[in-house]
C-alpha positions in Angstrom: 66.8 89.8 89.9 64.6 87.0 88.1 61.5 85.5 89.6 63.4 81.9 89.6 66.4 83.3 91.7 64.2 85.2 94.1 62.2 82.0 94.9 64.8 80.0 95.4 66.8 82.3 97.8 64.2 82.3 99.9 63.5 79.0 100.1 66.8 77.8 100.8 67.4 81.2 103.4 64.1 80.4 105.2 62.6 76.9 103.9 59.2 76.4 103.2 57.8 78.4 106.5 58.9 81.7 107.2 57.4 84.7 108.7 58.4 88.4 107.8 56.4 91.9 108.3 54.0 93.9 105.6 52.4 97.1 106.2 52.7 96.6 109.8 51.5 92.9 110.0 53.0 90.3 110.9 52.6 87.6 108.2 53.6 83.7 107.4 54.5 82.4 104.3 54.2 78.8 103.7 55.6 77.3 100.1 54.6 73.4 100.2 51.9 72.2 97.7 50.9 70.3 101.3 50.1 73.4 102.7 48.3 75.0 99.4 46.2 71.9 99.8 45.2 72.3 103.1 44.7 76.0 103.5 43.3 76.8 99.6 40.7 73.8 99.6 39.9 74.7 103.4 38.7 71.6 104.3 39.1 72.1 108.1 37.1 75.7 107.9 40.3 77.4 109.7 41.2 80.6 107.3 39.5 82.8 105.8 40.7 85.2 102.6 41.9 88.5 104.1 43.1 91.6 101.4 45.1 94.3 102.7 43.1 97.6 103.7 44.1 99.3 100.7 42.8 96.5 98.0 39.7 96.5 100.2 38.6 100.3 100.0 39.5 100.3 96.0 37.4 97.5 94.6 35.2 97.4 97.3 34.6 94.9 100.4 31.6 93.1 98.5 34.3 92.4 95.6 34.8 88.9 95.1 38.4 89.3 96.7 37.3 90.6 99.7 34.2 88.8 100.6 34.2 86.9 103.7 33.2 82.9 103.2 29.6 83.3 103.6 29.1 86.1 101.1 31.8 84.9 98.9 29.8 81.9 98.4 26.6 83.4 97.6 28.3 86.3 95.2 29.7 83.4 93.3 26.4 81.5 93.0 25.3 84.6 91.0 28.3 84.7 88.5 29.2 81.3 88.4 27.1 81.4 85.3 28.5 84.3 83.4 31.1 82.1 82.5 29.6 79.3 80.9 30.8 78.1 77.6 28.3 80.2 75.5 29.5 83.4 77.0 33.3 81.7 76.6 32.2 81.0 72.6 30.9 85.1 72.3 34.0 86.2 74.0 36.6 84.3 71.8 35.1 85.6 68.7 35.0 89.3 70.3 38.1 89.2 71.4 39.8 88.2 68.2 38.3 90.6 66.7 39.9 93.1 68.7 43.3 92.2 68.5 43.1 91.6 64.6 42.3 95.3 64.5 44.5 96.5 67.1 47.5 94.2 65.4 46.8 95.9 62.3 49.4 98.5 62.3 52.2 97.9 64.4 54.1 97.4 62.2 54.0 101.4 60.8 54.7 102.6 64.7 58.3 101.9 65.2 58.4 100.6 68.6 55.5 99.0 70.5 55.6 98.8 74.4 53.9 95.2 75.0 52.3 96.2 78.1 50.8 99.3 77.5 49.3 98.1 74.3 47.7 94.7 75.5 46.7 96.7 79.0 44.8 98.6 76.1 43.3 95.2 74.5 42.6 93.5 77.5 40.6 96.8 79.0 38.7 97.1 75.9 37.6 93.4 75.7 36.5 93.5 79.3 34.2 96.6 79.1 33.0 95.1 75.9 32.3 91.6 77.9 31.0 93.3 81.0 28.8 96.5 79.6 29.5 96.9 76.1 31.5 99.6 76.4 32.9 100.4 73.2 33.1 104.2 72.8 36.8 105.5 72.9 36.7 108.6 74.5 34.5 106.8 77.1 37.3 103.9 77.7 40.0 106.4 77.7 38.4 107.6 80.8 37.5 104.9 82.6 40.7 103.3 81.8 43.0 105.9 83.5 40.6 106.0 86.5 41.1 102.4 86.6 44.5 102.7 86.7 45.0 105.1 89.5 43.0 102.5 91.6 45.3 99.8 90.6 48.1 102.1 90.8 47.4 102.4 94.7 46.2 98.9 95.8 49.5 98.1 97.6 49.5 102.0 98.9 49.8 103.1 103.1 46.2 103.6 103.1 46.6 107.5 104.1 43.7 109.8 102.5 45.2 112.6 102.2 45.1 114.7 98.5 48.7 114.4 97.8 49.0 110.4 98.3 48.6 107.7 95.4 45.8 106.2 97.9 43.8 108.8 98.0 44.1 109.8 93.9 43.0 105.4 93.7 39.7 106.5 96.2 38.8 109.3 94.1 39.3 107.2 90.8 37.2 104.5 91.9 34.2 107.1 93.0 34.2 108.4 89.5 34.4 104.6 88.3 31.3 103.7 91.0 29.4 106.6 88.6 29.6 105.7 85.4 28.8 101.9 86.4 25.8 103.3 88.5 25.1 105.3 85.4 24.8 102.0 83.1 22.7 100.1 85.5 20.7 102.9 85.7 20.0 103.0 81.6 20.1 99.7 81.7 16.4 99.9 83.5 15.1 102.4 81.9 15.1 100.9 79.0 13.7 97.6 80.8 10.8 99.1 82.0 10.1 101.2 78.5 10.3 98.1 76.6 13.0 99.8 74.7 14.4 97.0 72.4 16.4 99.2 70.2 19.6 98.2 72.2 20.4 95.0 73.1 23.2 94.3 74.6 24.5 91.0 75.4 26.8 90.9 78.5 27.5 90.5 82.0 25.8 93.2 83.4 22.7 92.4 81.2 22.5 89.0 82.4 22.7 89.7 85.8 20.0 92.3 86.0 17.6 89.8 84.0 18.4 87.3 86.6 17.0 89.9 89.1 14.4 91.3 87.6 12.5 87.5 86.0 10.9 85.8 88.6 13.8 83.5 88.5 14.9 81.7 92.1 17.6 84.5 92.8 15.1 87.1 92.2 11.8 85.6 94.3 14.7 85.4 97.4 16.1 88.7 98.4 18.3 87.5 101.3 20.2 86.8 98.0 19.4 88.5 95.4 22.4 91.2 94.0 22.5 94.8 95.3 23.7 98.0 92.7 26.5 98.1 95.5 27.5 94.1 94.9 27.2 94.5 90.8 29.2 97.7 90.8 32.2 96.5 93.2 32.4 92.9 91.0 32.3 94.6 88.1 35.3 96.8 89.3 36.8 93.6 89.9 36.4 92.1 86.9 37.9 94.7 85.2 41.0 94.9 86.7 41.6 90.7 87.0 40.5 90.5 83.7 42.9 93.7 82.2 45.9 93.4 84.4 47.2 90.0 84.8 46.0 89.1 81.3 48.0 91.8 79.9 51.1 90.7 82.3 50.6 87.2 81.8 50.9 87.5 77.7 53.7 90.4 78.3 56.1 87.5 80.4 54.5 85.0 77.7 56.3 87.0 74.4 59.3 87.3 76.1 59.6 83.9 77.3 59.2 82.4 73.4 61.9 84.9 72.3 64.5 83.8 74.9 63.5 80.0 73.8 63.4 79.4 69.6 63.0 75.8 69.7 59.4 76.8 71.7 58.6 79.7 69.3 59.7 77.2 65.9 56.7 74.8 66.9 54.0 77.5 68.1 54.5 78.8 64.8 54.3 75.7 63.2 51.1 74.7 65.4 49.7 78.0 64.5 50.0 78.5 61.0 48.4 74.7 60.6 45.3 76.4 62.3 45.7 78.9 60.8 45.1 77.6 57.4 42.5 75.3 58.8 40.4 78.4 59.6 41.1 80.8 56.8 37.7 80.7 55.4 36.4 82.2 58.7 37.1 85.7 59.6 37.2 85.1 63.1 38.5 82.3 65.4 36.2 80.3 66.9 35.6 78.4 70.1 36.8 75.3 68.7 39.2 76.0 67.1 41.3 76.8 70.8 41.0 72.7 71.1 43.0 72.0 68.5 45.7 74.8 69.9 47.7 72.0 72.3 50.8 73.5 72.6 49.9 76.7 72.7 48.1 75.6 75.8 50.7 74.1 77.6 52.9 77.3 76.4 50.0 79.3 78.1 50.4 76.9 81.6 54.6 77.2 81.4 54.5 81.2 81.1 51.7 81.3 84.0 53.7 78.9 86.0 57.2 80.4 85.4 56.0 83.9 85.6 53.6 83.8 88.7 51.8 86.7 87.9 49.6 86.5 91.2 52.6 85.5 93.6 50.6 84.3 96.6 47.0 84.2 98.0 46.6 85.8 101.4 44.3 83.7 104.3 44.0 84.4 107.9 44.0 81.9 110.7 40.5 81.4 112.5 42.0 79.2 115.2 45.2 77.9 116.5 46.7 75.2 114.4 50.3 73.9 113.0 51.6 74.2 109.8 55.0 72.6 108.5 56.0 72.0 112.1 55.1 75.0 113.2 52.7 76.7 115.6 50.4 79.4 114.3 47.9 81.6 116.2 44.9 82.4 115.4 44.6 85.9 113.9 47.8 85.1 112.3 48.2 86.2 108.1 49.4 83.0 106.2 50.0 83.7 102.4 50.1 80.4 100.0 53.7 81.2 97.8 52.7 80.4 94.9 56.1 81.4 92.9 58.4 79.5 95.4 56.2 76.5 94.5 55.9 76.7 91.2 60.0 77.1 91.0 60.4 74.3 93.9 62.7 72.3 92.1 61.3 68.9 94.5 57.6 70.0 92.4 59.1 70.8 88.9 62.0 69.3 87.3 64.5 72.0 86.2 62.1 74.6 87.5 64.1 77.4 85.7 64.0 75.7 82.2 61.0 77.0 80.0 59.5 74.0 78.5 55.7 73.7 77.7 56.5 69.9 77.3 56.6 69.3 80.9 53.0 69.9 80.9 52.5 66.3 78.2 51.4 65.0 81.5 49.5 66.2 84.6 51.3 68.6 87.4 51.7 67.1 90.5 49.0 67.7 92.4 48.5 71.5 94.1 51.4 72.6 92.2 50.2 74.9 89.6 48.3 77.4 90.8 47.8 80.9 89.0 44.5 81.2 89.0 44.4 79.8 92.6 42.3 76.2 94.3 39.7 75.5 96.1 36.5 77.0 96.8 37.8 80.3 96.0 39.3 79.6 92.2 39.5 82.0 89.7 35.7 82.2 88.0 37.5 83.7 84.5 40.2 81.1 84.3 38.5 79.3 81.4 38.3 82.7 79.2 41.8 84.3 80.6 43.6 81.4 78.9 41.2 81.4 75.7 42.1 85.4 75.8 45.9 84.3 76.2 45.8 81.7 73.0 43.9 84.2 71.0 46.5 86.6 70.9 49.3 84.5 70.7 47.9 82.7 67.6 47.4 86.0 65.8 50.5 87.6 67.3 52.7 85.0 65.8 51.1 84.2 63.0 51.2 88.0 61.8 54.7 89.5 63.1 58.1 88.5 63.7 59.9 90.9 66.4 62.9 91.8 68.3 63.4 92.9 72.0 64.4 96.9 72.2 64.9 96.3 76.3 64.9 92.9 77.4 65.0 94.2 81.2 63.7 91.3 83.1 63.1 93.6 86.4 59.6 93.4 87.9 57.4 97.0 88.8 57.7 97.6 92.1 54.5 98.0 93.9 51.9 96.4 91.8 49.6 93.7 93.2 50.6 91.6 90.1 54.2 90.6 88.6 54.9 92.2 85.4 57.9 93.5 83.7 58.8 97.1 84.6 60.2 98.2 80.8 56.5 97.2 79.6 58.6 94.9 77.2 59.5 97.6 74.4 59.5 95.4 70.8 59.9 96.4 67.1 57.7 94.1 65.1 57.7 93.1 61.2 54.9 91.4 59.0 55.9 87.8 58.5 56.1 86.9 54.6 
């Protein structure tokens, strides 16, 4: 059953307030962009984020997701900066540079399963972004332990040896390791004035922050713990792989349902294309003159909902769409029934990137979430997303071997459960 169908069974079955049970717990859903407003921004200081216990003990409770208020805010203030437009500029020229090579020869391999391959991409551009991680066997690793610890975020949080939950715990000690491992280098070379390796990323930057004198560094009711670094870094990982690889898995299939999309991406991107061919590599600015392609990046993110709501809990009793709710009580922002409310967006099951000529109504589009609690990577995830699609289309035509639109069961984010199998050919 489609996303779009889904959604709107539920709304018209329940409305835009209902409550229903997970993992034991009773929980609300609310699907007004009134409501998004008022709990997302958090104006009145009644909720608070709350993850599941599962998410919690795989990336860690001083991850970014799982940080209360207080310590969210001061973890941010640390890597607000990491994602300035410098470190936007180095990414978008890394990246592309990845997926020229990893494009290079699909079209030799028969059949290519989308998701697994740009899981692949995604993985390798983060590690390269975050600790320069760039030797194979070493990613091969890390990247299946990170996948058993995505594998059991939605898991019964049982520890025993035979259950996913436990096999995610185990994955993310061996994870903690080879992170504590880096940092560890990462000082010894500071402190031997060993210049031979410089690296510039994340991790870098956020031990120089520590370690210079700077205001972070002279306070340490603030300053970053291994602990902190290590359980963000986790974190970034998997946002950064997982529903970046999703999102440009529903993205391909949504141009080849829709033609008349695909004819002018293509003829957007080979413009740019030619604009650019005297550089090897895209650049920064080039992204600006990418329009469409943006607002094809904003329809798949909207129409695919890849993170489907964002879980709060109530910190004292108030009412929400006419409604009582307790304090203590788990509300959940649906962010797919809004973003396929047909009162928010006009022919919400239509894929059309020109609805996005003008501004969405206000606290209607939200995949990368609002408030004080948005998304920190949502500038580079879409750069990421435009990247590939310019050299995707630009390089290969292709055609769908299963075009099964059912979503993986037990995943935190939506994506397609055939991986999106495709057979691809160089364009002339």
């Amino acid at each position: 059953m489609s996303s779009f169908v889904v959604a709107v069974s539920v709304y018209y079955r329940y409305g835009s307030c209902f409550r229903t049970s997970l993992f034991g717990e009773a929980h609300v859903f609310l699907s007004t962009t009134e409501s998004a407003r008022a709990v997302l921004n958090n104006e009145s200081g009644m909720f608070t984020k709350r993850y599941i216990k599962s998410i919690a003990a795989l990336v860690g409770d001083r991850s970014l997701l799982c940080a209360s208020q207080h310590h969210h805010k001061i973890l941010r203030s640390h890597f607000i900066n990491l994602f300035s437009k410098k470190s936007t500029a180095l990414m978008v020229r890394n990246f592309d540079e990845l997926v020229v090579d990893a494009l290079s020869g699909w079209e030799h391999r028969g059949t290519v399963v989308l998701l697994t391959d740009l899981l692949q991409i995604t993985f390798k551009a983060m590690c390269k972004m975050l600790i320069s991680l760039e030797n194979e066997e070493e990613l091969d690793s890390l990247q299946r332990d990170v996948g058993f610890v995505c594998e059991a975020m939605l898991a019964f949080p049982l520890n025993l040896p035979w259950t996913r939950f436990h096999k995610g715990i185990m994955a993310r000690g061996r994870v903690m390791e080879v992170l504590e491992k880096t940092i560890r280098e990462r000082r010894n070379e500071t402190s031997s004035h060993n210049n031979n390796n410089h690296h510039e990323d994340f991790l870098q930057q956020l031990l120089a922050v520590d370690s210079d004198g700077s205001a972070s560094s002279s306070d340490h009711s603030t300053k970053l713990t291994d602990a902190e670094i290590k359980d963000n870094i986790l974190t970034m990982i998997i946002a950064g792989q997982d529903t970046t690889a999703s999102a440009l898995t529903w993205m391909v299939k949504y141009l080849g349902e829709n033609q008349k999309v695909l004819n002018f991406l293509i003829e957007e991107q080979t413009r740019i294309a030619k604009q650019a061919s005297d550089k090897p590599f895209l650049e920064l600015d080039d992204l600006t003159e990418m329009t469409y392609a943006s607002k094809m990046v904003k329809e798949s993110l909207r129409m695919a909902s890849v993170v489907p709501w964002f879980p709060r809990v109530v910190l004292q009793d108030c009412e929400m769409e006419g409604y009582k709710i307790n304090k203590g009580c788990n509300i959940n922002i649906d962010a797919r029934s809004i973003h396929l409310d047909p009162n928010v967006y006009s022919e919400p099951h239509k894929f059309n990137p020109s609805r996005f000529d003008e501004e969405a109504k206000a606290n209607s589009f939200l995949p990368f979430g609002m408030g004080g609690r948005t998304c920190l990577g949502l500038n580079m995830a879409k750069a990421m997303m435009v990247v590939f699609l310019h050299r995707f289309i630009t390089t290969y035509r292709w055609e769908v071997v299963d075009g099964d639109p059912s979503i993986e069961k037990w995943t935190l984010f939506a994506r397609l459960k055939s991986g999106y199998p495709i057979r691809v050919s160089r364009r002339l």
